[in-house]
ZAGUSE-541455 format. One record per residue (C-alpha): residue number from 1; residue in one letter; x, y, z. Coordinates in pm, 1 decimal, m for minus. Each point is the difference from the previous one (the first is absolute). Layout:
ZAGUSE-541455
+-----+---+----------+----------+----------+
!   k ! r !       xx !       yy !       zz !
+-----+---+----------+----------+----------+
! NUM ! A !        X !        Y !        Z !
...
+-----+---+----------+----------+----------+
This chain:
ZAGUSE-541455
+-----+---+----------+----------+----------+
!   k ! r !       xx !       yy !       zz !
+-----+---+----------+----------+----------+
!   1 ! X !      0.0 !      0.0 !      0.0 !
!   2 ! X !    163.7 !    305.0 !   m169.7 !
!   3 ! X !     40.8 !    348.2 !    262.1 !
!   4 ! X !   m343.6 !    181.8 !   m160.5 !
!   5 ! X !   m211.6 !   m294.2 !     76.8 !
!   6 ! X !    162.0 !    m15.6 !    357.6 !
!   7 ! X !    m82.0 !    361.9 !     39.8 !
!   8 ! X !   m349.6 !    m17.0 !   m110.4 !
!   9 ! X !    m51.6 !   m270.8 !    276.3 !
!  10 ! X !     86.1 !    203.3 !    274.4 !
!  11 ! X !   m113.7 !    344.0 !   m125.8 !
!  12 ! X !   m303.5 !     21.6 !    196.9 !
!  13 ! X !    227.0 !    m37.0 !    274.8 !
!  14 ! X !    227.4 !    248.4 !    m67.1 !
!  15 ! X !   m253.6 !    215.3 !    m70.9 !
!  16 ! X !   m161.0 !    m77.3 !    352.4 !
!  17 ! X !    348.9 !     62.4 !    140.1 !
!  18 ! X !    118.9 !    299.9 !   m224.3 !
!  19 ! X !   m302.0 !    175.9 !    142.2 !
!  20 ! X !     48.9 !    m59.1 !    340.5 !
!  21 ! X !    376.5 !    145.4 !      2.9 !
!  22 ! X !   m125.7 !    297.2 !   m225.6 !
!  23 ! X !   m255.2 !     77.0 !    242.9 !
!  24 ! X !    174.7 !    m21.9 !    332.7 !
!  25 ! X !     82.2 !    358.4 !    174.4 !
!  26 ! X !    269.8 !    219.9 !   m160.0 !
!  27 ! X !    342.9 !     64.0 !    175.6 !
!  28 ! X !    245.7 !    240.3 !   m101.5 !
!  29 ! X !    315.0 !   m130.6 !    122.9 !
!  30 ! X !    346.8 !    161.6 !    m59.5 !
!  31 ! X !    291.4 !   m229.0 !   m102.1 !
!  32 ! X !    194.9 !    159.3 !    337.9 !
!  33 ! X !   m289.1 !   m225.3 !    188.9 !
!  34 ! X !    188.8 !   m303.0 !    m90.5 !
!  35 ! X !    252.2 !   m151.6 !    238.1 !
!  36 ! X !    246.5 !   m302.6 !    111.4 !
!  37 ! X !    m18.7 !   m188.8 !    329.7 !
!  38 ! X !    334.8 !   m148.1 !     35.6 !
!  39 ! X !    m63.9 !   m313.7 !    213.0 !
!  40 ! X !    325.6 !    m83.8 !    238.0 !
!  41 ! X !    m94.8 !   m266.4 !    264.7 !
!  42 ! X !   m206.5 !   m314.4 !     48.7 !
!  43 ! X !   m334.5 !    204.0 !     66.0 !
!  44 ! X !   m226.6 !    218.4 !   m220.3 !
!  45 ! X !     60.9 !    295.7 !    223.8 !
!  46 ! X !    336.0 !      2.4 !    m27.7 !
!  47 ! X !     11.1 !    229.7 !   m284.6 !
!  48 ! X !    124.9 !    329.7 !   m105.6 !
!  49 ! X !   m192.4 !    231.3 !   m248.7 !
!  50 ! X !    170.2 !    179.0 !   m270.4 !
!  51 ! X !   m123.7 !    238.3 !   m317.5 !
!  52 ! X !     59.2 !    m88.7 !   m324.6 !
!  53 ! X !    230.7 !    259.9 !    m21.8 !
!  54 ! X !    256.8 !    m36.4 !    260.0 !
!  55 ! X !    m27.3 !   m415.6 !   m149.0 !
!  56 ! X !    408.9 !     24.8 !     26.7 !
!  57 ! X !     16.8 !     10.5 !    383.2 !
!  58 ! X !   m164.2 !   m366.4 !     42.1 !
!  59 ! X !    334.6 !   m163.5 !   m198.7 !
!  60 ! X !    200.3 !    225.3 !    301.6 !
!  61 ! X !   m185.8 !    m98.9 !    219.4 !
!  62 ! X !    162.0 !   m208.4 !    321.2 !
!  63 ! X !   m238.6 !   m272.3 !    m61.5 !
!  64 ! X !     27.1 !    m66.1 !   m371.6 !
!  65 ! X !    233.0 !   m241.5 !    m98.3 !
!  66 ! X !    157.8 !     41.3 !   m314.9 !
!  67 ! X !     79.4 !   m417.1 !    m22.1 !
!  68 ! X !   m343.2 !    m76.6 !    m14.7 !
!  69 ! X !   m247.8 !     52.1 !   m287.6 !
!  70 ! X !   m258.0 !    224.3 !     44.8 !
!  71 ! X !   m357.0 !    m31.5 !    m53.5 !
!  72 ! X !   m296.3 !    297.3 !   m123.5 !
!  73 ! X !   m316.9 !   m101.7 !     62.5 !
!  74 ! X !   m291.2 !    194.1 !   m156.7 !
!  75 ! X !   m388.1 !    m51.5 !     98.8 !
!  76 ! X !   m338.6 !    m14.0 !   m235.9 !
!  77 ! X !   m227.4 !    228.2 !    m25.4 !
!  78 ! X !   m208.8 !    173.3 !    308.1 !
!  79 ! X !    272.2 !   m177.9 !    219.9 !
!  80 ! X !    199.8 !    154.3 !    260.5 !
!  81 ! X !    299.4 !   m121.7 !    237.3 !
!  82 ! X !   m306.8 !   m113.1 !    249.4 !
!  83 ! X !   m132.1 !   m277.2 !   m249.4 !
!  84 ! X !     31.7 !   m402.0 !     73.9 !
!  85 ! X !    229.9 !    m14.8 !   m320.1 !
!  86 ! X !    239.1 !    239.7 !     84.8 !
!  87 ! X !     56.8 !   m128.1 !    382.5 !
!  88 ! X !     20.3 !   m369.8 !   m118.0 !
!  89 ! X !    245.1 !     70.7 !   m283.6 !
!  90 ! X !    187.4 !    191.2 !    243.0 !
!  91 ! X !    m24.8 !   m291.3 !    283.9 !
!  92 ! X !    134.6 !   m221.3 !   m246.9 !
!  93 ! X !    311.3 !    178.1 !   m100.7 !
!  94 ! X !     86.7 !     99.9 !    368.7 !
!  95 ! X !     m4.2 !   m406.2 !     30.1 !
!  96 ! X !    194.7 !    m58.1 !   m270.9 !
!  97 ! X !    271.1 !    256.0 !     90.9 !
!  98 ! X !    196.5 !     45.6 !   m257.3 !
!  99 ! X !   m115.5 !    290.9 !   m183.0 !
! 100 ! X !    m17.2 !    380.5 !     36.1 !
! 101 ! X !   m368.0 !     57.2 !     31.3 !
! 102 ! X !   m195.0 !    358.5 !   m132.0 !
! 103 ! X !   m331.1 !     40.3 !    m21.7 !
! 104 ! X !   m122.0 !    251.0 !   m278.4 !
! 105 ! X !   m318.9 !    186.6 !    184.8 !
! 106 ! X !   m226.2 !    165.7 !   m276.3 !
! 107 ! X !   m317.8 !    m24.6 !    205.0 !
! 108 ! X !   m143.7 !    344.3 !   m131.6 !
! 109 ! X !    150.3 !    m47.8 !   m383.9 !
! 110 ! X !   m151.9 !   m330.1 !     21.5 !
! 111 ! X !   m335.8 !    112.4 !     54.6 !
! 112 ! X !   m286.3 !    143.0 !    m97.8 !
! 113 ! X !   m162.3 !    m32.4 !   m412.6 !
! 114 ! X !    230.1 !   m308.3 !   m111.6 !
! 115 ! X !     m3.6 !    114.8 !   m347.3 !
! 116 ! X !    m15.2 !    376.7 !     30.3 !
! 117 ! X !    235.5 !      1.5 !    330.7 !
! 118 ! X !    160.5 !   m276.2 !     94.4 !
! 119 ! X !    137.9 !   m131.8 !   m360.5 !
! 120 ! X !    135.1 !    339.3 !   m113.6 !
! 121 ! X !    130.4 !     49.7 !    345.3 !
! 122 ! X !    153.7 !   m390.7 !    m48.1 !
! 123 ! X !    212.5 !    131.4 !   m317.8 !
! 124 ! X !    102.8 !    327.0 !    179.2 !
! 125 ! X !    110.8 !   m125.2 !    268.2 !
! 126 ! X !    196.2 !   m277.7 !   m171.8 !
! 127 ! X !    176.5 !    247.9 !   m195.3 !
! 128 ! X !     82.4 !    191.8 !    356.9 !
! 129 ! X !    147.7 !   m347.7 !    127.9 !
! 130 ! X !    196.3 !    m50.3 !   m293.0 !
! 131 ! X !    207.2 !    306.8 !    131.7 !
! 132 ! X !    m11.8 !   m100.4 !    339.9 !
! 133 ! X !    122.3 !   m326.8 !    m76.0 !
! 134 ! X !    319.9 !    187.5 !   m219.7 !
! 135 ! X !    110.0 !    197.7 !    268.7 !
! 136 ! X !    m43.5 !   m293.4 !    276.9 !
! 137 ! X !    223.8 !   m196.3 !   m263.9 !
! 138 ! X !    247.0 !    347.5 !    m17.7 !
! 139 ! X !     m3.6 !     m5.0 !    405.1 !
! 140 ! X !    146.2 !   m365.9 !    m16.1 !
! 141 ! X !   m308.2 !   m212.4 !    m46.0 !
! 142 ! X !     98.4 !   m317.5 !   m211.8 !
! 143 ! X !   m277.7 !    m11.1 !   m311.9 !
! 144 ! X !    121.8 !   m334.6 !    m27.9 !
! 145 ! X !   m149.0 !    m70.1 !    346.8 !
! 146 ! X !   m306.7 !    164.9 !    m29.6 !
! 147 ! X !   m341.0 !   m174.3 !     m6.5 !
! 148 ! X !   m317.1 !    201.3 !    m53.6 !
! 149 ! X !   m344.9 !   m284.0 !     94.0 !
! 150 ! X !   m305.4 !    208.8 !    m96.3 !
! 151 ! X !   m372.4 !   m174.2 !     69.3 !
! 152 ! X !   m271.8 !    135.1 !   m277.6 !
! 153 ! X !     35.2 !    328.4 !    m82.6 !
! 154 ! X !    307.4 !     27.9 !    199.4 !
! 155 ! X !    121.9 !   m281.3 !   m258.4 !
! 156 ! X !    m85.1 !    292.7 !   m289.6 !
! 157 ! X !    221.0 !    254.4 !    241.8 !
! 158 ! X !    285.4 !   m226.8 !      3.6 !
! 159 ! X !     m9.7 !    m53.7 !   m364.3 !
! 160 ! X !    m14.1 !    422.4 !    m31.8 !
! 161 ! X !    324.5 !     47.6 !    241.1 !
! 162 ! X !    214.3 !   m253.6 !   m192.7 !
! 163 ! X !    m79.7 !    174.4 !   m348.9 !
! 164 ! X !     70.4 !    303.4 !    121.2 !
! 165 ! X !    362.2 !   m152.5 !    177.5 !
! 166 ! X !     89.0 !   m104.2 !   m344.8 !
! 167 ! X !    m86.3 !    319.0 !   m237.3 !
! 168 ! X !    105.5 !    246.4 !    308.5 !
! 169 ! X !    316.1 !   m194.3 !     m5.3 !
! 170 ! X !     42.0 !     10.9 !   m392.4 !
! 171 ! X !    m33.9 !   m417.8 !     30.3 !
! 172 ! X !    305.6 !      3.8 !    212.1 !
! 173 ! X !   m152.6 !   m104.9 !    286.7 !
! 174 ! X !   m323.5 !   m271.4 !     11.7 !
! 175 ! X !    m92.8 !   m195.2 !    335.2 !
! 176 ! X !     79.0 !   m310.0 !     51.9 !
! 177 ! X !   m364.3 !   m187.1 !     68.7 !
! 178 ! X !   m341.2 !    131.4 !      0.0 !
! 179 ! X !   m286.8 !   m228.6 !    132.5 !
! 180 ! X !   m393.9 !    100.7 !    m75.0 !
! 181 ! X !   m246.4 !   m203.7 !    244.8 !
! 182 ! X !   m311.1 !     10.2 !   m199.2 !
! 183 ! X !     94.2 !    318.4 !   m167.2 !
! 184 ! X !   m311.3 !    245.3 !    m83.0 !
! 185 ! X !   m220.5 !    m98.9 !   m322.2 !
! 186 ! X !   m222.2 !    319.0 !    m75.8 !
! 187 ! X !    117.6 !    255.1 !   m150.3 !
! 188 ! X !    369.1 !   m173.3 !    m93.0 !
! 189 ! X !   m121.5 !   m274.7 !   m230.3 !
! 190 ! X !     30.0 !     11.2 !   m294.4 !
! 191 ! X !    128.7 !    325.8 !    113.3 !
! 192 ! X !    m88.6 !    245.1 !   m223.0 !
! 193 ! X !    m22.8 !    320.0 !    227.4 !
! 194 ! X !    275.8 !   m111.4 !    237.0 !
! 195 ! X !    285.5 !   m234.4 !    m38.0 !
! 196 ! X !    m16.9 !   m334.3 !    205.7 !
! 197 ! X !    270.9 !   m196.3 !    213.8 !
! 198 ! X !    220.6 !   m189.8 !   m252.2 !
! 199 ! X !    340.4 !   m198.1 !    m17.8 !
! 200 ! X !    202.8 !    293.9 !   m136.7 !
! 201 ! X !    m78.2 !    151.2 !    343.8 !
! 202 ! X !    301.2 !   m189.3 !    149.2 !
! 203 ! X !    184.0 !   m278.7 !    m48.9 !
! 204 ! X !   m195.6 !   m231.4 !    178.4 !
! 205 ! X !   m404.0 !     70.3 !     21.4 !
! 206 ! X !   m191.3 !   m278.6 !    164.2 !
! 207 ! X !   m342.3 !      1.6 !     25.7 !
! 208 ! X !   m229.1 !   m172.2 !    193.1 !
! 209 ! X !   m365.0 !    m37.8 !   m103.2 !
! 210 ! X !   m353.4 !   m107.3 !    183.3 !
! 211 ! X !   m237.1 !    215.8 !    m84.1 !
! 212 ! X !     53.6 !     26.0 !   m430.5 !
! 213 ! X !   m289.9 !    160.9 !   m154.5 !
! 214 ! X !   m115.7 !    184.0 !    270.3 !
! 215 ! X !    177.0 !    184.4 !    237.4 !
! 216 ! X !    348.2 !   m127.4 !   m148.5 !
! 217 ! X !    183.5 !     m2.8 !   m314.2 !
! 218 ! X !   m143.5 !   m233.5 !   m269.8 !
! 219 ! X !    355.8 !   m100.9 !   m161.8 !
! 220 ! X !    340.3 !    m38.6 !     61.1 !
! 221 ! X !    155.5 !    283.4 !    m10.3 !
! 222 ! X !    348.9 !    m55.6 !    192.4 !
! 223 ! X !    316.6 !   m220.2 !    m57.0 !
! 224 ! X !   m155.6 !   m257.6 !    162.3 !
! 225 ! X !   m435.9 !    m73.0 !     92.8 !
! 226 ! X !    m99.3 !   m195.0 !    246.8 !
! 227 ! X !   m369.7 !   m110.9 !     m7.1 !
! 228 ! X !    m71.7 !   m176.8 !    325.1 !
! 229 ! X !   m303.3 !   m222.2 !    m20.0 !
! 230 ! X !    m53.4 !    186.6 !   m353.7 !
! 231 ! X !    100.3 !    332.7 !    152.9 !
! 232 ! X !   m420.8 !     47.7 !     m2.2 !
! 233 ! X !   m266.9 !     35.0 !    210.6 !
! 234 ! X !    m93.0 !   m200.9 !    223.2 !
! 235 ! X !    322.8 !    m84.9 !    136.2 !
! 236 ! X !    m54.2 !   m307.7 !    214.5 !
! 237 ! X !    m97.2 !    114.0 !    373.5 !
! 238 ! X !   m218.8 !    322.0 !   m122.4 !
! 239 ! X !   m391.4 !     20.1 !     64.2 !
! 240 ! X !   m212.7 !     22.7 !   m324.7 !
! 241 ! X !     25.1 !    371.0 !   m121.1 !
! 242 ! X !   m257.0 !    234.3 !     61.0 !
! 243 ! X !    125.0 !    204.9 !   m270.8 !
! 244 ! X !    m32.2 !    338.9 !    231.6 !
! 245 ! X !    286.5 !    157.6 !    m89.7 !
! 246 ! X !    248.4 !     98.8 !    276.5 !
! 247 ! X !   m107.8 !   m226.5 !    271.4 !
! 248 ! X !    212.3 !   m274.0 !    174.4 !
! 249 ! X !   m218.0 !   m274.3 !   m174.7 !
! 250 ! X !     46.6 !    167.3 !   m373.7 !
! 251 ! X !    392.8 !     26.4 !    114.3 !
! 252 ! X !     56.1 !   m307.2 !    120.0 !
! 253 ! X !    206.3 !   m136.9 !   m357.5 !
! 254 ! X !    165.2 !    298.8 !    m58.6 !
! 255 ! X !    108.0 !     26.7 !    409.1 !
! 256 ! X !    119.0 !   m354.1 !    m54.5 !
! 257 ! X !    353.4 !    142.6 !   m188.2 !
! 258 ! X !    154.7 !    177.9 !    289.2 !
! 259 ! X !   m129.8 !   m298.2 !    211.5 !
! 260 ! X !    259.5 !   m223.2 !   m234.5 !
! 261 ! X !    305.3 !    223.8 !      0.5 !
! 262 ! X !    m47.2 !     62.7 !    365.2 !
! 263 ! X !     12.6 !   m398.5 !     75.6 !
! 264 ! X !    298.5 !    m34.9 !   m270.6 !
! 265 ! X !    193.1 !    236.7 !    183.0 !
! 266 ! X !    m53.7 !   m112.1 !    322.8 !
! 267 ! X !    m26.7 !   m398.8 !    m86.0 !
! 268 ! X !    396.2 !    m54.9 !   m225.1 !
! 269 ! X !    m74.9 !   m177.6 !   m365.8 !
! 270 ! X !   m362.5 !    m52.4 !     15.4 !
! 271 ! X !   m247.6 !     52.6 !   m300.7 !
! 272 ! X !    124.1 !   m276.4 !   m252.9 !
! 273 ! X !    m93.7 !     92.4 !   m331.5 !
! 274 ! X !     45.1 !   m164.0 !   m373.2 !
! 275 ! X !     26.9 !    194.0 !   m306.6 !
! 276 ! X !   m277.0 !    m65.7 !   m186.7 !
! 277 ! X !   m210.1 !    125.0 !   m383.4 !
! 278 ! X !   m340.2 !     26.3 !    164.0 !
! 279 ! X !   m186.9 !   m112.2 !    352.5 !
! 280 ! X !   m144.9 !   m309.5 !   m235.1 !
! 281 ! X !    345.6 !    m67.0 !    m56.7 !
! 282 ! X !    106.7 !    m10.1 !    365.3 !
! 283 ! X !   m297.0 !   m216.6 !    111.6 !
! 284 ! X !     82.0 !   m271.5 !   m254.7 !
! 285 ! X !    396.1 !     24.9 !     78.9 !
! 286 ! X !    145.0 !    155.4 !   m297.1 !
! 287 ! X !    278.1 !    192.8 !     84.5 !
! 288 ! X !    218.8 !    209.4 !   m189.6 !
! 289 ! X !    275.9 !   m214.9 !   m137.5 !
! 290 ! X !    340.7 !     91.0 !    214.6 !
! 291 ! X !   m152.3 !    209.4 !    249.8 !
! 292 ! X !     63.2 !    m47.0 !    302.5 !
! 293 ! X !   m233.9 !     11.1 !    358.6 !
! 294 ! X !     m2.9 !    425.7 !    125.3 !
! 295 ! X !   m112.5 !    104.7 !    317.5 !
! 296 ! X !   m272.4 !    280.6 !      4.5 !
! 297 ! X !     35.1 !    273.2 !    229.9 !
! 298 ! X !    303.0 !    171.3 !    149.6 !
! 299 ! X !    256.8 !   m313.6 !    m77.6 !
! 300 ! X !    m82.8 !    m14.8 !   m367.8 !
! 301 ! X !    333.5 !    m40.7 !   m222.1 !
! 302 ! X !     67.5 !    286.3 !   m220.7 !
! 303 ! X !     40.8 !   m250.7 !   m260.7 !
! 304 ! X !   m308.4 !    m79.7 !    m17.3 !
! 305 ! X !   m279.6 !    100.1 !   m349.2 !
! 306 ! X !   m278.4 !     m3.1 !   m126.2 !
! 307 ! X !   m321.2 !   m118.0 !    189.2 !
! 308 ! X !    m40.7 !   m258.6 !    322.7 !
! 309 ! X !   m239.1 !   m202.4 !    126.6 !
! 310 ! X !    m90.2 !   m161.4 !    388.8 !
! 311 ! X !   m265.7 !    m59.7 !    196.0 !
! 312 ! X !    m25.7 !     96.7 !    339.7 !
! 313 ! X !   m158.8 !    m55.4 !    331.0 !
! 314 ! X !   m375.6 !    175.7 !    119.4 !
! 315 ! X !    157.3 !    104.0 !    293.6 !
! 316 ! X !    345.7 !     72.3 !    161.8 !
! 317 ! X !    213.8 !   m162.9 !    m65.3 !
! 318 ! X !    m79.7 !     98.6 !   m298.5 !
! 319 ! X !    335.4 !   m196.0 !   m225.8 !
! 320 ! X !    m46.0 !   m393.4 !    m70.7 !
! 321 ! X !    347.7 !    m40.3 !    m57.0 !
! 322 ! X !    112.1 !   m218.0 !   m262.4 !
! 323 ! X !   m410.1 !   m103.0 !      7.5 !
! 324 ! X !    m84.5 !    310.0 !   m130.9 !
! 325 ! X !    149.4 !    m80.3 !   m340.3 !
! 326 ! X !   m223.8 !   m307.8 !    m48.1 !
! 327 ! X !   m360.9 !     84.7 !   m109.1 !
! 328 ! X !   m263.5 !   m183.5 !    218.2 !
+-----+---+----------+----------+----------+
């Protein structure tokens, strides 16, 4: 089924949807609204707040150690630093310990009309970050070590900063790995008013899909796709859809991304996944000739290309392991 039959299945969704976002409250937000929470210790508190614009004190900062990698992580849309999402991807890294950890916090940008507000604000912002990100890389920050995770439209935003790294930099400079958990489908696909998340973005762009068609992006559209359980809804675990948009029911699927990577970073090599032509091709076991088994999530070799397929539990944990690679 070709990508304008696809979309005429869903567009009385989207149109549902669409005018939800258009008709929630307006917000003018200013770009200076936007900050970083530098996390330092082993509890969510234990942060330190920084603008955008004084980015370059966080790499100085007695805490931040220049050995490790460091991580960006950038929330959806009408999120904020108080959401379940952002506290259990930052749990999960504070177990794992082995990372610097910032926290992008965009709470007014994203909010407000998604495709009046939020979106344009998404592509401003992104071009803002791209700078940030230059002079955090002048002030000693390793772009090799640098990892920006972005959940829906904050997978859009990462997608925004990394372009802008590259043409700011005159291509002399492109991050190392982008990763897009269920990155935003309306307005970016097929993207003809704003440019979506793609694998020029970085070198490495992952993305991990459960909610295709709806709230997430309907194709692959990094160096490597992984489409858990079809990367659709209903992911295995969710209650039947009640198709109102913007409620915990209706998010359940497209929730279910950050629920992955948070697991993959704090459970080592879990997510098994095969390369694969199609979901019909993973459930009768054809496999891409010489590829080899990939993790999903945070462990994922930068090898890997082109698009994966697993099944995974209802409920935490959510990887089968080696299991999840077998159709049943």
């Amino acid at each position: 089924m070709g990508f304008t039959k696809k979309f005429v299945i869903v567009s009385s969704t989207l149109v549902l949807v669409i005018g939800l976002w258009v008709g929630l409250r307006p917000t003018k937000a200013q770009l200076g609204t936007a900050k970083f929470m530098f996390f330092y210790g082993s509890k969510f508190d234990e942060h330190e707040v920084f603008d955008l614009d004084e980015a370059e004190k966080i790499v100085r900062h007695a805490r931040f150690d220049p050995d490790k990698r460091t991580v960006m992580y950038f929330h959806g849309y009408i999120e904020s630093p108080e959401v379940e999402s952002v506290h259990v991807i930052v749990d999960a890294y504070q177990k794992r310990n082995d990372h610097n950890l910032i926290v992008l916090d965009w709470t007014q940008l994203a909010d407000g009309n998604y495709l009046l507000e939020a979106v344009p604000n998404c592509r401003k912002l992104g071009h803002k970050l791209g700078s940030v990100l230059l002079a955090m890389i002048a002030a000693g920050l390793e772009a090799d070590k640098l990892h920006l995770v972005g959940h829906s439209l904050g997978g859009q935003l990462a997608g925004y900063a990394g372009r802008t790294v590259i043409s700011s930099s005159k291509k002399k400079i492109k991050l190392k790995r982008i990763s897009a958990l269920d990155p935003a489908f309306p307005p970016f696909y097929p993207g003809v008013i704003v440019t979506h998340l793609s694998d020029k973005d970085a070198e490495f762009v992952d993305v991990i899909h459960t909610d295709a068609w709806l709230y997430g992006a309907p194709v692959s559209t990094g160096t490597a796709d992984f489409w858990p359980n079809n990367g659709k809804t209903l992911q295995p675990g969710c209650p039947k859809r009640n198709y109102k948009p913007l409620t915990d029911n209706d998010l359940c699927s497209h929730r279910r991304s950050w629920w992955f990577w948070a697991e993959s970073v704090a459970r080592a090599s879990s997510f098994h996944s095969l390369r694969c032509k199609s979901w019909s091709d993973f459930k009768e076991g054809k496999v891409v000739r010489s590829s080899q088994m990939v993790h999903m999530g945070i462990d994922c070799s930068l090898d890997a290309k082109g698009d994966y397929y697993l099944q995974t539990n209802g409920s935490p944990p959510y990887s089968k392991g080696l299991a999840g690679t077998k159709y049943e």
